[in-house]
RODOZA-513911 format. One line per field, with one value per residue: residue number from 0; residue in one letter; z, x, y of N, C-alpha, C in turn. Coordinates in nm, 2 decimals, padded with zeros to 4 digits, m for minus. Each point is the difference from the previous one (the first is absolute). Example, Ala and Ser with C-alpha at 12.3 -4.5 7.8 and 13.67 -1.06 7.14 Angstrom:
// RODOZA-513911
k 0,1
r A,S
n.w 00.78,m00.07
n.u 01.32,m00.04
n.v m00.57,00.11
ca.w 00.00,00.00
ca.u m00.09,00.09
ca.v 00.12,00.11
c.w 00.00,00.08
c.u 00.09,m00.08
c.v 00.12,00.11
***
This chain:
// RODOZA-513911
k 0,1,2,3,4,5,6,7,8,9,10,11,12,13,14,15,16,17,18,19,20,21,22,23,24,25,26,27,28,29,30,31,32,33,34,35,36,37,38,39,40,41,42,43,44,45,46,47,48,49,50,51,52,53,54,55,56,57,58,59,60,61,62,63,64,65,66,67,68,69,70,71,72,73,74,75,76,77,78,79,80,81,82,83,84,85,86,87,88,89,90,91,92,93,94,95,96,97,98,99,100,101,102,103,104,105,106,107,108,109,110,111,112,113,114,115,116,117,118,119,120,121,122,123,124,125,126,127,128,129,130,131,132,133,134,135,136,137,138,139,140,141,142,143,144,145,146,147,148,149,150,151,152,153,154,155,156,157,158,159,160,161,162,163,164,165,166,167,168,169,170,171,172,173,174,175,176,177,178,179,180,181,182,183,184,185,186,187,188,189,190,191,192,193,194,195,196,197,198,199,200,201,202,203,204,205,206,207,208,209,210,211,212,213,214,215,216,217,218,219,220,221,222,223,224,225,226,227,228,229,230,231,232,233,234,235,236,237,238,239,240,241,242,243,244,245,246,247,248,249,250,251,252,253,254,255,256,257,258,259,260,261,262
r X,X,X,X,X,X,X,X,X,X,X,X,X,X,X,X,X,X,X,X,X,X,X,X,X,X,X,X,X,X,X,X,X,X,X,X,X,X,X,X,X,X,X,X,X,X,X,X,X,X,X,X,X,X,X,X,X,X,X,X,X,X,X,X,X,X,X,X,X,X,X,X,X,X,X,X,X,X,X,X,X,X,X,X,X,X,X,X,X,X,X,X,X,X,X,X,X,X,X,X,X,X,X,X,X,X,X,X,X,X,X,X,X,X,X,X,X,X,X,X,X,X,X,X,X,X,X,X,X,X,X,X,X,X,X,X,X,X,X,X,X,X,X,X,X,X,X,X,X,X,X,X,X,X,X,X,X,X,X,X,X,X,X,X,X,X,X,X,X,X,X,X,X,X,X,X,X,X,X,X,X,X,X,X,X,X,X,X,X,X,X,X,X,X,X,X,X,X,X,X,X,X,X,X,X,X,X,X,X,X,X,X,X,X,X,X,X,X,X,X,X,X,X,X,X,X,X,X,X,X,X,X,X,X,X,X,X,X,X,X,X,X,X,X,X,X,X,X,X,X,X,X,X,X,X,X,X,X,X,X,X,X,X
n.w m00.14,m00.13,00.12,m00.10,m00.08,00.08,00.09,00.05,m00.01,00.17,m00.02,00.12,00.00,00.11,00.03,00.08,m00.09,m00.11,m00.07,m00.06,m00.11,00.03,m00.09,00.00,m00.04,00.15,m00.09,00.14,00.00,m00.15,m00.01,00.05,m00.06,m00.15,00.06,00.08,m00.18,m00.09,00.07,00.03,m00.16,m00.02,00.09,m00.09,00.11,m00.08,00.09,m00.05,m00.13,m00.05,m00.09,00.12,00.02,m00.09,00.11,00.13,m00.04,m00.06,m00.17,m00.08,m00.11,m00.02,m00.01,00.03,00.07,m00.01,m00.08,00.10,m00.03,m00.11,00.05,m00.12,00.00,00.04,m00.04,00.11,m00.06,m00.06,00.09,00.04,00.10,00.13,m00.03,00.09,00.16,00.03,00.09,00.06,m00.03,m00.02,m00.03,m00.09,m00.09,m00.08,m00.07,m00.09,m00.04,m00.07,m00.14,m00.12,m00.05,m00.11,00.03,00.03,00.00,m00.05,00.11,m00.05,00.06,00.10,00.04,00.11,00.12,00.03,00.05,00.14,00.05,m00.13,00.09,m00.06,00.09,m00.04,00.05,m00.17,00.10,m00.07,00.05,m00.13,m00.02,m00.07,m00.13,m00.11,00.02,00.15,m00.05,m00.09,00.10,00.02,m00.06,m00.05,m00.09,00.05,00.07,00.18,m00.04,00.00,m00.10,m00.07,m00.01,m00.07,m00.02,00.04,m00.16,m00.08,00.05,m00.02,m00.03,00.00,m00.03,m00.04,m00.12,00.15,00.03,00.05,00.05,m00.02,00.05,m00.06,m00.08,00.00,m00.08,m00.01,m00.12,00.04,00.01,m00.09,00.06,00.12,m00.01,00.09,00.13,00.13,00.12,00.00,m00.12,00.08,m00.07,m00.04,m00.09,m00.03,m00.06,00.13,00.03,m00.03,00.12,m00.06,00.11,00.02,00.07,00.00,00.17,00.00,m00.06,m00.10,00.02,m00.10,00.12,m00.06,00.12,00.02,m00.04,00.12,m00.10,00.11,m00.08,m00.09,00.06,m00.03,00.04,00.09,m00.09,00.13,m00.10,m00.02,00.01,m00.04,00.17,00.00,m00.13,m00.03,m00.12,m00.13,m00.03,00.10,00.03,00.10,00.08,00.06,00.03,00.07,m00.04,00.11,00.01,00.09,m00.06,m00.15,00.10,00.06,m00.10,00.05,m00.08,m00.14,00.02,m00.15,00.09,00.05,m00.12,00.00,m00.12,m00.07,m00.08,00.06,m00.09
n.u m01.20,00.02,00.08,00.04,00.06,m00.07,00.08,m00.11,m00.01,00.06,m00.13,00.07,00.02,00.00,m00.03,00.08,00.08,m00.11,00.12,00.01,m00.09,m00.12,00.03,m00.14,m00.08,m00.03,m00.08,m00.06,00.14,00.00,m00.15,m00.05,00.09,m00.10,m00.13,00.04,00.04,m00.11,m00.09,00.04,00.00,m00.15,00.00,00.02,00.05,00.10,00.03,m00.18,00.05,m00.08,00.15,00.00,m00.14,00.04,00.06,m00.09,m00.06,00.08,00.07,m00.13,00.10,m00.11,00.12,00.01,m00.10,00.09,m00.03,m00.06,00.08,m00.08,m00.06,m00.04,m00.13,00.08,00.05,m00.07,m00.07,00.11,m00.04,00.10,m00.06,00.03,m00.11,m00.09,00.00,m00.14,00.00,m00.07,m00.14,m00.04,00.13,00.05,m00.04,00.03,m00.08,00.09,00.08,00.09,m00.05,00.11,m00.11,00.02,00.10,m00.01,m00.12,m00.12,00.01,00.12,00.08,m00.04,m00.04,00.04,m00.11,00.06,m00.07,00.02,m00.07,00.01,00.11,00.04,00.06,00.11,00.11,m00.06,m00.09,m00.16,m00.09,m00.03,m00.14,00.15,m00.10,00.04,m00.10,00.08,00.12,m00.05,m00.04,00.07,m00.10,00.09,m00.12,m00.03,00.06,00.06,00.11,m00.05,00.09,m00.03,00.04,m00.06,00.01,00.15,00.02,m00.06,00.09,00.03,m00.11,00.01,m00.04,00.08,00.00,00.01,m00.11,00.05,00.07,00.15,m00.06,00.10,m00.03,00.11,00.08,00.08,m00.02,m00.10,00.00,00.07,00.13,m00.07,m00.06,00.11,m00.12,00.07,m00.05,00.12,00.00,00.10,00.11,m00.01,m00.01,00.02,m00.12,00.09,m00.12,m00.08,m00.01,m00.01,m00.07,00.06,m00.08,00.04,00.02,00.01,00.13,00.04,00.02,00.12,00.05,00.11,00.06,00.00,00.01,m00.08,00.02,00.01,m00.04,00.10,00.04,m00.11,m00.12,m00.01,m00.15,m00.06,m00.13,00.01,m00.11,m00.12,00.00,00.14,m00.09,00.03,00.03,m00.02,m00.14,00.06,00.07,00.00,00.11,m00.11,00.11,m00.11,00.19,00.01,00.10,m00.03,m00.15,00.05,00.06,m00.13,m00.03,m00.02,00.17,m00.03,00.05,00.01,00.14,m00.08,m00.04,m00.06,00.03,m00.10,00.01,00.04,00.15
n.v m03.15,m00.04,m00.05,m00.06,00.05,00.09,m00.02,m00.02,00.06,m00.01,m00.09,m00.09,00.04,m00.02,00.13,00.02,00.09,00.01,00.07,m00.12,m00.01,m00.10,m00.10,m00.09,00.11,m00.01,m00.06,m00.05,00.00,m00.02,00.03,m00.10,m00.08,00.00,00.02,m00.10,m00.06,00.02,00.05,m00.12,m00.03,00.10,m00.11,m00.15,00.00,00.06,m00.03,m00.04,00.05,m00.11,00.00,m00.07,00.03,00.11,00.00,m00.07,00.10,00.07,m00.03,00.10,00.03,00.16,00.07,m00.10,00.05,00.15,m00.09,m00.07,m00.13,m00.01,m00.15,m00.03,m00.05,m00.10,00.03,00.12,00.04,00.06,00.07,00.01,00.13,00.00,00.08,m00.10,00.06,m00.06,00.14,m00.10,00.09,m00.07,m00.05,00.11,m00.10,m00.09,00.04,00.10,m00.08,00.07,m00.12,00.00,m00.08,m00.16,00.03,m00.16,00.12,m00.02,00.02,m00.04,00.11,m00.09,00.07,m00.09,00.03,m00.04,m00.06,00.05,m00.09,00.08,00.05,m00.04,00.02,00.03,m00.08,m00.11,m00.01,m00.03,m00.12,m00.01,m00.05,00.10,00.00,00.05,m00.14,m00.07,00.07,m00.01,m00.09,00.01,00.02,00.08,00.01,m00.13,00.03,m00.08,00.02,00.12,m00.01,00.05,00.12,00.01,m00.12,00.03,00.13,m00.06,m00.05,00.14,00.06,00.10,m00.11,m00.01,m00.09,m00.09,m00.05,m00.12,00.14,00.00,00.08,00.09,m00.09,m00.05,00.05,m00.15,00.01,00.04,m00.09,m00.07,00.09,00.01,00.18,m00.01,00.02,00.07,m00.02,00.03,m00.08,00.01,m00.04,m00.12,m00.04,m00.15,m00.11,m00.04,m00.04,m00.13,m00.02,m00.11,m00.09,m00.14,00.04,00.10,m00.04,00.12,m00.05,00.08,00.14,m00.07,00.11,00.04,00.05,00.16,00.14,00.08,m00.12,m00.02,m00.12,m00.03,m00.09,m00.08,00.04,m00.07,00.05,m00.04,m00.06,00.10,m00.06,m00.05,m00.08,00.04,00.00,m00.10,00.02,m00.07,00.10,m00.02,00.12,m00.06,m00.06,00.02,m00.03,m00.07,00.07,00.05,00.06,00.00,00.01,00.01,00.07,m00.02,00.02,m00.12,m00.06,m00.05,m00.13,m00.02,m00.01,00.04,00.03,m00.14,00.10,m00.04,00.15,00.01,00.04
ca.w m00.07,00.05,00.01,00.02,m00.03,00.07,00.09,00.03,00.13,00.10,m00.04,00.08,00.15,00.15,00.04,00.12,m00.07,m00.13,m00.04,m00.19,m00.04,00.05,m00.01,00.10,00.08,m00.05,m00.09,00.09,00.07,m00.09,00.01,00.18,00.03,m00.05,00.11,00.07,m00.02,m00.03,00.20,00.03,m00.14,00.01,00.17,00.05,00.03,m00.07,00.11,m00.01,m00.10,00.04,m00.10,00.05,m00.07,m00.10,m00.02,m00.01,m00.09,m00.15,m00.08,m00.16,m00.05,m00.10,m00.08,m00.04,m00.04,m00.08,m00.13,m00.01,m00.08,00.03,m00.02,m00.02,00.05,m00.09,m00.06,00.06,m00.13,00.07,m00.11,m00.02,00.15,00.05,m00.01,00.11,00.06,00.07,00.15,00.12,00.11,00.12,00.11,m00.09,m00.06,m00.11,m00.04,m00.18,m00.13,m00.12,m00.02,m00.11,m00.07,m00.10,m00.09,m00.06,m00.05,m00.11,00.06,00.06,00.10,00.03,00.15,00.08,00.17,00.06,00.15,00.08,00.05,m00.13,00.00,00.05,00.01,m00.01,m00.01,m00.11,m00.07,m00.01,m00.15,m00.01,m00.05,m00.10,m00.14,m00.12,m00.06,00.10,00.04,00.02,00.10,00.11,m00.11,00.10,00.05,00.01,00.17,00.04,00.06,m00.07,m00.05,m00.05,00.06,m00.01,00.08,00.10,00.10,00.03,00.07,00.18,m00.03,00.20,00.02,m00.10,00.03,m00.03,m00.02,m00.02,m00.03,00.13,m00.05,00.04,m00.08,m00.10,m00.07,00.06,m00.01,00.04,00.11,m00.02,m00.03,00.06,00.11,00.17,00.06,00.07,00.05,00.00,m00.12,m00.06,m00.12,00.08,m00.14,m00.14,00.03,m00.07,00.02,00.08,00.08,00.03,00.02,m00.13,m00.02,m00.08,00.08,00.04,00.17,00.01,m00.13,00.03,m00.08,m00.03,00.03,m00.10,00.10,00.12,00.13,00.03,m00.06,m00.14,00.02,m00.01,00.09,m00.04,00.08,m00.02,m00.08,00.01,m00.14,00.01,00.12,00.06,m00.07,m00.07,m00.14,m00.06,m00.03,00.11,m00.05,00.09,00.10,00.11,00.20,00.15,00.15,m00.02,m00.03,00.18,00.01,m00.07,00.05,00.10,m00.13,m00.04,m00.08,00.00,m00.06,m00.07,00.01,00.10,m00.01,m00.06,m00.16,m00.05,m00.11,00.04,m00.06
ca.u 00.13,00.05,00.14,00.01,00.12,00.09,m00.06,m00.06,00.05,m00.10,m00.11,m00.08,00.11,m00.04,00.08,m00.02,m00.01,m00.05,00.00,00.02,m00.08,00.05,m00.13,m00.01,m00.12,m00.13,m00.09,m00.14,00.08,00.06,m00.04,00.08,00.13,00.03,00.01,00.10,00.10,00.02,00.04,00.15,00.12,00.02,00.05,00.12,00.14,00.12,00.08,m00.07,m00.01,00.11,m00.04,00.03,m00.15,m00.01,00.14,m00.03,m00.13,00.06,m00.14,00.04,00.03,m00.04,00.12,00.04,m00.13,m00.06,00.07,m00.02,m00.05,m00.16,00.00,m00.12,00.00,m00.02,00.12,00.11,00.05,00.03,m00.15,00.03,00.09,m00.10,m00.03,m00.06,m00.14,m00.12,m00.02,m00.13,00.07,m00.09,00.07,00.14,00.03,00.04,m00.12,00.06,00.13,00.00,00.12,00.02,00.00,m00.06,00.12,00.01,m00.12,m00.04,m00.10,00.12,00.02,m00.14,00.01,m00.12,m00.01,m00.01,00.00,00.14,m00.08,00.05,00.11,00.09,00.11,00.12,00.14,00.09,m00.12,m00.07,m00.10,m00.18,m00.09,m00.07,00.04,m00.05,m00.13,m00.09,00.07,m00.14,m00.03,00.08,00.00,00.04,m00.07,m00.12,00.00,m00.12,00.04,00.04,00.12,m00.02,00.02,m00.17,m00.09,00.03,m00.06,m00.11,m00.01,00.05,m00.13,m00.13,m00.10,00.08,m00.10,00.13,m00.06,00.09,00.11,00.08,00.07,00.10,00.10,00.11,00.11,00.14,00.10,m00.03,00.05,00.12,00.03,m00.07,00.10,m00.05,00.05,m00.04,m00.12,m00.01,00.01,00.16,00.08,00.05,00.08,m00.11,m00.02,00.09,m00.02,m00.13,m00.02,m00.13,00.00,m00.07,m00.13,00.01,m00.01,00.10,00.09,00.10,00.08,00.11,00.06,00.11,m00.01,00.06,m00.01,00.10,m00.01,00.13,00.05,m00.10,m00.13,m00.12,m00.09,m00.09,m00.08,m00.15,m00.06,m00.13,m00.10,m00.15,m00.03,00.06,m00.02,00.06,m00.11,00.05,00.07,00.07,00.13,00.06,m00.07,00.01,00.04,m00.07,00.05,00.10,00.15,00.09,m00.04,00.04,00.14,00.02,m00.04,00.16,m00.02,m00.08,00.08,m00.02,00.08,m00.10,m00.14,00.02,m00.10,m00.06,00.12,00.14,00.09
ca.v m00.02,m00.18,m00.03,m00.16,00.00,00.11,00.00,00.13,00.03,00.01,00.19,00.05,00.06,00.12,00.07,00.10,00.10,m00.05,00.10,m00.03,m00.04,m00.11,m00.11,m00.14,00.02,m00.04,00.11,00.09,00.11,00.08,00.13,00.11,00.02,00.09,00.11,00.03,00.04,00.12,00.06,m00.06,00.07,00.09,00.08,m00.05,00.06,m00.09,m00.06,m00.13,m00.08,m00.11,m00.03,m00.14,m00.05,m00.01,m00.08,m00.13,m00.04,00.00,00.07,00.06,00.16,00.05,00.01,m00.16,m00.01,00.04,m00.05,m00.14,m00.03,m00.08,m00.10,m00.09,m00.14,m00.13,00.03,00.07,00.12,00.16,00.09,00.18,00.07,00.14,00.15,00.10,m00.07,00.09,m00.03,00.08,00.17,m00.08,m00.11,m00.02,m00.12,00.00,m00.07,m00.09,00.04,00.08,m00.06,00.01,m00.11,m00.02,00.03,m00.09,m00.09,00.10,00.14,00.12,00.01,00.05,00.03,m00.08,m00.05,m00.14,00.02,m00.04,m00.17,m00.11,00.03,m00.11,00.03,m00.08,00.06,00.10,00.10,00.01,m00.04,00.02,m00.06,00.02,m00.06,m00.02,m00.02,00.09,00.07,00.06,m00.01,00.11,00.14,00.08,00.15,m00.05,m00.05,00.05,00.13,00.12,m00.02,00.15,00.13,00.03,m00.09,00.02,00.14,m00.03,m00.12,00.05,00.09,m00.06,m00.03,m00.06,m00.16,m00.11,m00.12,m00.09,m00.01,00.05,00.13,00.07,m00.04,00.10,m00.09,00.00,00.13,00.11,00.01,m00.06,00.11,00.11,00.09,m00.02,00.12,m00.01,00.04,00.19,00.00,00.01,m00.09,m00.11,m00.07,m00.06,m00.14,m00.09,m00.20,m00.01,m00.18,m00.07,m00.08,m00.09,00.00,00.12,00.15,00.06,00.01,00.12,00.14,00.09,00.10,00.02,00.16,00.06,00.13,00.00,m00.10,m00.04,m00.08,m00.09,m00.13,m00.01,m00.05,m00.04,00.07,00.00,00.11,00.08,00.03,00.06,00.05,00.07,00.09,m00.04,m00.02,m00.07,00.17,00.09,00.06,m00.05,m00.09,00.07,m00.04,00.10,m00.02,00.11,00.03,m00.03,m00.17,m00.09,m00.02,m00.13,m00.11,m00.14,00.00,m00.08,m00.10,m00.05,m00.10,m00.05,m00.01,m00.08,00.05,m00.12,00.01,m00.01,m00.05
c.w 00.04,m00.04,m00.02,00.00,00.08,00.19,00.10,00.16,00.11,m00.01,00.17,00.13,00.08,00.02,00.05,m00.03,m00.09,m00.02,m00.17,00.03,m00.01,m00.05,00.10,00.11,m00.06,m00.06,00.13,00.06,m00.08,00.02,00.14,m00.01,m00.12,00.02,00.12,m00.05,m00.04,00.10,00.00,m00.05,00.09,00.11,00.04,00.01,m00.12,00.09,00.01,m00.12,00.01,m00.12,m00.01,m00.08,m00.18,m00.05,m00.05,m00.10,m00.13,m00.05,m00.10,00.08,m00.08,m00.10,m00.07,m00.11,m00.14,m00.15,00.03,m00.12,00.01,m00.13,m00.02,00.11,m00.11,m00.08,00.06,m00.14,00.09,m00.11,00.07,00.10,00.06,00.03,00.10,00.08,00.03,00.12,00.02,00.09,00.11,00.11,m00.05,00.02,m00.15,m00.10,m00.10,m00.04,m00.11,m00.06,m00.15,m00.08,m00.12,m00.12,m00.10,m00.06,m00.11,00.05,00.06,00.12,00.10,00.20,00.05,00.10,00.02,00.14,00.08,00.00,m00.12,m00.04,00.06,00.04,m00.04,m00.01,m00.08,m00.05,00.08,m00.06,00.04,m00.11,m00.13,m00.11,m00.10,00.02,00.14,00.02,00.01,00.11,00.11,m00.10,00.20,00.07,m00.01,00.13,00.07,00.09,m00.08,m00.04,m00.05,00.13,00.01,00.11,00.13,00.13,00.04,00.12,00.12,00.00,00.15,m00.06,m00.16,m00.07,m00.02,m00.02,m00.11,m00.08,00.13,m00.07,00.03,m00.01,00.02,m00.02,00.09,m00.07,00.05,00.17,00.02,m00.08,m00.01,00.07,00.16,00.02,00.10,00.12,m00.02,m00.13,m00.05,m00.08,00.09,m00.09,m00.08,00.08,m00.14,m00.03,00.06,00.03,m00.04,00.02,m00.11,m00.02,m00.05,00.09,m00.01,00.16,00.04,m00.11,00.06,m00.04,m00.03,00.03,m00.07,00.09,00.09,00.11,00.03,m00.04,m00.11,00.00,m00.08,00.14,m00.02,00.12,m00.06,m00.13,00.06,m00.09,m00.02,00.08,00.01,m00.12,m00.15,m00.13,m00.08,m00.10,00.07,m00.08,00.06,00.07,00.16,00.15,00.04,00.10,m00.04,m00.03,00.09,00.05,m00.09,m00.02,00.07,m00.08,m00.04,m00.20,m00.04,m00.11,m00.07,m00.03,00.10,m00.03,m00.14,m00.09,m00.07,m00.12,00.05,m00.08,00.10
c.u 00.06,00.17,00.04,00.16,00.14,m00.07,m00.03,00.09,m00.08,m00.08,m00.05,00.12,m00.01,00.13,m00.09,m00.11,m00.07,00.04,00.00,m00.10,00.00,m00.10,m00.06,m00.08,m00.16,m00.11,m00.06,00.12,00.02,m00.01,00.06,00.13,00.08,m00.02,00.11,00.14,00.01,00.00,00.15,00.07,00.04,00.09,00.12,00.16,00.07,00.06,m00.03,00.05,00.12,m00.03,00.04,m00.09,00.03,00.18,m00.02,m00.11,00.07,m00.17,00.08,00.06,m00.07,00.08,00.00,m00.16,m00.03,00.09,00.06,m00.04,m00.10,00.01,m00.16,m00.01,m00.01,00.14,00.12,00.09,m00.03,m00.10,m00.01,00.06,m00.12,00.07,m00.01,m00.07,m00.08,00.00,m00.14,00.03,m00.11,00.06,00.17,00.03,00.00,m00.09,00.01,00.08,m00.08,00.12,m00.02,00.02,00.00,00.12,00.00,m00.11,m00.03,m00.08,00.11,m00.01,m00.14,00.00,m00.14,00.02,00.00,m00.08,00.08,m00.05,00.01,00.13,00.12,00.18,00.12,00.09,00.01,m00.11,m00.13,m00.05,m00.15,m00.04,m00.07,00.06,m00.05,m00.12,m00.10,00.03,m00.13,m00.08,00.09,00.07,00.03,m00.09,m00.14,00.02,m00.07,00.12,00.02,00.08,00.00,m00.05,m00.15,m00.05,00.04,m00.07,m00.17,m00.04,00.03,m00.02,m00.08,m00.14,00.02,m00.09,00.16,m00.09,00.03,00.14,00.07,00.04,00.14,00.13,00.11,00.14,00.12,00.12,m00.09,00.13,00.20,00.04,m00.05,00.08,m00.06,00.01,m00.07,m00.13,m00.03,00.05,00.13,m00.01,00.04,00.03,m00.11,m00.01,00.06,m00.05,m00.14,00.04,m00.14,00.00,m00.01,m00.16,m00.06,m00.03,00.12,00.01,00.08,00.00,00.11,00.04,00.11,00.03,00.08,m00.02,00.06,m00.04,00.13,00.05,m00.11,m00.11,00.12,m00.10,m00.16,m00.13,m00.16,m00.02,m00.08,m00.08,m00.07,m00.04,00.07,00.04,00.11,m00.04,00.13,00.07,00.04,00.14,00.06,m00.02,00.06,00.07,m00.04,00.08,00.12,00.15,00.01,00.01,00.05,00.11,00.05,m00.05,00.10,m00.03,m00.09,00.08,m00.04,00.03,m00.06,m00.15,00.05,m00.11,m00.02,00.10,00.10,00.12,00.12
c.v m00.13,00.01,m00.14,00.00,00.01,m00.07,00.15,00.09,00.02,00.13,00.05,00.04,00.06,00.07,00.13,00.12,m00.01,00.12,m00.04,m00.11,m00.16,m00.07,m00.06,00.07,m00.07,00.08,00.03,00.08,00.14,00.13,00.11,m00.05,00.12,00.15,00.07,m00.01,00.16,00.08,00.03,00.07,00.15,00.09,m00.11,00.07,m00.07,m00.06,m00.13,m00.04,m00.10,m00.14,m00.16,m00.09,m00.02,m00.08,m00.09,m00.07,00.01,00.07,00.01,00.13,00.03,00.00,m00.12,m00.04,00.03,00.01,m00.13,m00.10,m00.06,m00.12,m00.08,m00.12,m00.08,m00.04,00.07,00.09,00.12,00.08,00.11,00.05,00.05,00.10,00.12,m00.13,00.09,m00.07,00.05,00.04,m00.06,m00.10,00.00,m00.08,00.01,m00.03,m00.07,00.06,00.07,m00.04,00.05,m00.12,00.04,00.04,m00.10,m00.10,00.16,00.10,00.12,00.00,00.05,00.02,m00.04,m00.01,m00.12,00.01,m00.09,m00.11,m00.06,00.01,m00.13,00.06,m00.14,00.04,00.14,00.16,00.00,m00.08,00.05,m00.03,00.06,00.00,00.04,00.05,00.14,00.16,00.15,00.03,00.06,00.16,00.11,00.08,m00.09,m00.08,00.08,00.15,00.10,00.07,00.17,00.08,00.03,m00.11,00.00,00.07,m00.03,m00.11,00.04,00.11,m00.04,m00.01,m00.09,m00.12,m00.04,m00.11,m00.12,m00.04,00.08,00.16,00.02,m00.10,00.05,m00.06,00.04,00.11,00.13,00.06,m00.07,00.13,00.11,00.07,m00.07,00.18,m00.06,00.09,00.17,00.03,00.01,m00.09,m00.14,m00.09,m00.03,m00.07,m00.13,m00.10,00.04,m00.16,m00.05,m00.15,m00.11,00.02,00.11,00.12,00.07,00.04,00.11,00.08,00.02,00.09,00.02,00.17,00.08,00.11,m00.05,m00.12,m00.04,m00.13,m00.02,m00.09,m00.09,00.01,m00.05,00.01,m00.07,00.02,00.12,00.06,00.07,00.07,00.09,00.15,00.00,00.01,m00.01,00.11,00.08,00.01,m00.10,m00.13,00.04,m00.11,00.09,00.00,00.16,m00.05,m00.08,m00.12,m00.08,m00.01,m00.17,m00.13,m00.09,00.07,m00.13,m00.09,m00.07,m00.14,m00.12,m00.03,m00.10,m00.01,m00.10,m00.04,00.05,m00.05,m00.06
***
């Protein structure tokens, strides 16, 4: 994903705790450090979350993300919005927009992946690299992530063929206005917001609480995904933390996380 526009924010920060998600590891670290986050997720006290790291880093809002305007190269003509992003269920990162082009050329309204690395951020939107003549070539359902319910389910099938592509895909509205419950399955609100870095990791799910939490939120929590039993068809999105514990959860300030689109 290339940023020219916009300058990038610090993708690398130490902090104590890694309880939210952090760019600026090394590829021979990746593996064992994404090992011991998930470990981590599962058994970190709320008491550790500490949302200093993503303060200072800023980012996208999914919210903001999603019906973003999108902009050609070369001209800088507005050619349409997005739609949706696809996250990999392999590193949650962002892999491609799902943008709605073409209003103003003779193919109607047409829906296309972009991938994140041919994604340009700016102030006013998004640009990318497509037009007219190429728009064909990022056809939604000829990538390499599995976008329908069928290919999905086939892709995380044990013994499955994922071979060269990333199985388990899945879209940013699956999850932006989701029921929260929490670990013994009570009611805990929606998900208000997903954080993701300029580079396209996610850094946070906020929730916004409801039932019997003792304050609203916003808060803001780990993802927990795949590893931790997550599916994109789940009724729900599960905090792996009881009542008692998310009692001790700072709220999470919005006023403080400096949003790429931001008014």
């Amino acid at each position: 994903m290339r940023s020219v526009n916009y300058p990038l924010a610090v993708l690398a920060l130490a902090l104590a705790p890694p309880a939210f998600a952090q760019d600026g590891t090394s590829p021979s670290s990746q593996a064992s450090a994404s090992e011991s986050a998930r470990l981590d997720m599962t058994t970190r006290s709320v008491e550790d979350l500490d949302y200093h790291a993503i303060y200072q880093q800023g980012g996208i809002r999914g919210r903001d993300l999603l019906g973003i305007e999108v902009f050609g190269v070369g001209d800088g003509e507005e050619i349409g919005n997005v739609r949706d992003a696809l996250i990999s269920g392999e590193n949650g990162r962002i892999a491609a927009l799902i943008a709605e082009v073409g209003g103003l050329w003779d193919l109607g309204d047409t829906h296309v992946a972009v991938p994140w690395e041919d994604v340009e951020l700016t102030p006013e939107g998004v640009q990318v690299p497509v037009n007219e003549e190429n728009a064909d070539a990022y056809d939604l359902f000829e990538g390499q992530f599995p976008v329908t319910g069928q290919e999905r389910d086939q892709a995380e099938e044990p013994g499955g063929d994922t071979s060269g592509k990333e199985p388990r895909a899945w879209k940013l509205s699956a999850l932006i206005n989701d029921y929260a419950r929490l670990q013994d399955g009570s009611g805990y609100g929606y998900v208000k917001d997903v954080l993701f870095s300029e580079s396209g990791k996610i850094q946070a799910v906020v929730v916004s609480a409801g039932g019997e939490a003792p304050a609203r939120g916003p808060f803001a929590y780990p993802f927990y995904g795949y590893e931790q039993g997550w599916s994109p068809d789940a009724s729900s999105y599960e905090v792996p933390h009881l009542l008692e514990d998310v009692k001790k959860v700072p709220q999470f300030k919005y006023e403080d996380y400096p949003g790429l689109w931001d008014e």
